[in-house]
C-alpha positions in Angstrom: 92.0 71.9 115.8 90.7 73.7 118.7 86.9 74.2 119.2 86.7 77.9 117.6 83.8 78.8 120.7 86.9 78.9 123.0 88.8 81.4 121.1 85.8 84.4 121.7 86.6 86.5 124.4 82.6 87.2 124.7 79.8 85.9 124.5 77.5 86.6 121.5 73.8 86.4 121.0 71.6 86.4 118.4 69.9 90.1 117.4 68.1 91.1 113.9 67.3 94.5 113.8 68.3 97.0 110.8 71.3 99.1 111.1 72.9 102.1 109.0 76.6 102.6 109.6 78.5 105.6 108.6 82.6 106.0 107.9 84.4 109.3 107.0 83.1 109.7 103.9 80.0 106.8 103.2 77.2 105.1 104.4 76.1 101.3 104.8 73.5 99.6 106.0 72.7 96.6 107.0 70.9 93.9 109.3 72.7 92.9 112.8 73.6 88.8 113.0 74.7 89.1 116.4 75.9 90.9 119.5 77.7 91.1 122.4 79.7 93.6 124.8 82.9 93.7 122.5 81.0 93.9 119.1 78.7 93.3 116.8 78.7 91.3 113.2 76.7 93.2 110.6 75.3 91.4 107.3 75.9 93.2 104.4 76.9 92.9 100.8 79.1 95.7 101.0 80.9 96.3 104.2 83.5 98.8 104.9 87.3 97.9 104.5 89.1 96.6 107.2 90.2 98.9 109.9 87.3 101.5 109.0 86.4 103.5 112.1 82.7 103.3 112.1 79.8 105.5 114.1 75.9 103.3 114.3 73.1 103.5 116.2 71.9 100.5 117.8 68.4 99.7 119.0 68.0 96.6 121.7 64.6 95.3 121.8 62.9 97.4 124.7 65.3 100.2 125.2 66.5 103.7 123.6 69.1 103.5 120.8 72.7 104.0 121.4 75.5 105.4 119.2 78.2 103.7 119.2 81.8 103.5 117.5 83.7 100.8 116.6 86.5 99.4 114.6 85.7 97.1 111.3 88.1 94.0 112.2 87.1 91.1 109.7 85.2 90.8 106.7 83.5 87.9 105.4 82.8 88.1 101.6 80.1 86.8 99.8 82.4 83.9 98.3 83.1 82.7 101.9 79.8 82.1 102.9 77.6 78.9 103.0 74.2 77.8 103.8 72.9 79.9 106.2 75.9 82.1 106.7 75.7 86.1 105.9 78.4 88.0 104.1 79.0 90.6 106.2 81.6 92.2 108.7 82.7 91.8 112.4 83.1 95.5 114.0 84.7 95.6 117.7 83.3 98.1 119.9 85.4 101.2 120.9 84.6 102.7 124.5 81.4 101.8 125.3 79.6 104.3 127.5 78.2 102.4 130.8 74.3 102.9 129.7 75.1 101.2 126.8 77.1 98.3 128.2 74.8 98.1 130.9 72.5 97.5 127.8 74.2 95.2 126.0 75.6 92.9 128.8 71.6 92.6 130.0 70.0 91.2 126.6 73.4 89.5 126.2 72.5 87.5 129.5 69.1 86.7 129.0 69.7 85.3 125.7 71.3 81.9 124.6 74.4 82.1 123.0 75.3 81.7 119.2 77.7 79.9 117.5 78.4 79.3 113.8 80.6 76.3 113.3 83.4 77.4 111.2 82.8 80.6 111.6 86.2 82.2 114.3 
């Protein structure tokens, strides 16, 4: 099997801050896992379906918040998860503006980079 770190197309770092995400029609909040310039993974008991388009505001440590939108891609229910590993969901950015990859490419390179075995 293929180490599943060489199958991310970017880097990801660790970032907890709260976060309320809205769809068409609901609201959902929950608490950031990780980021990087493609996306973000969100834990939450109840994440939006697959393919939801979603609109959240994102706060980096020392800077103004940003709101972005992005495309729920994976989910990972509560049954899937083990020790230490959130339910939650994996949204993929959609058009970042330059401020905010500017943003999220500089705290992405000043922090290490995470990786949860198992987790693709």
């Amino acid at each position: 099997m293929s180490d599943p770190i060489h199958l991310r197309r970017f880097q990801r770092v660790h970032l907890e801050v709260e976060v309320t995400m809205y769809s068409d029609h609901n609201f959902y909040s929950g608490i950031t896992d990780n980021v990087s310039t493609g996306g973000i993974f969100v834990a939450t008991h109840h994440p939006p379906p697959v393919g939801s388009q979603i609109d959240l505001v994102l706060h980096l440590p020392g800077s103004v918040g940003f709101r972005l939108q992005g495309e729920v891609r994976w989910i990972r229910s509560f049954e899937q998860c083990g020790d230490g590993i959130a339910p939650g969901c994996g949204i993929a950015w959609h058009q970042l503006t330059l401020d905010a990859w500017r943003a999220i490419s500089a705290f992405v390179s000043e922090r290490e980079t995470v990786f949860h075995e198992g987790c693709a």
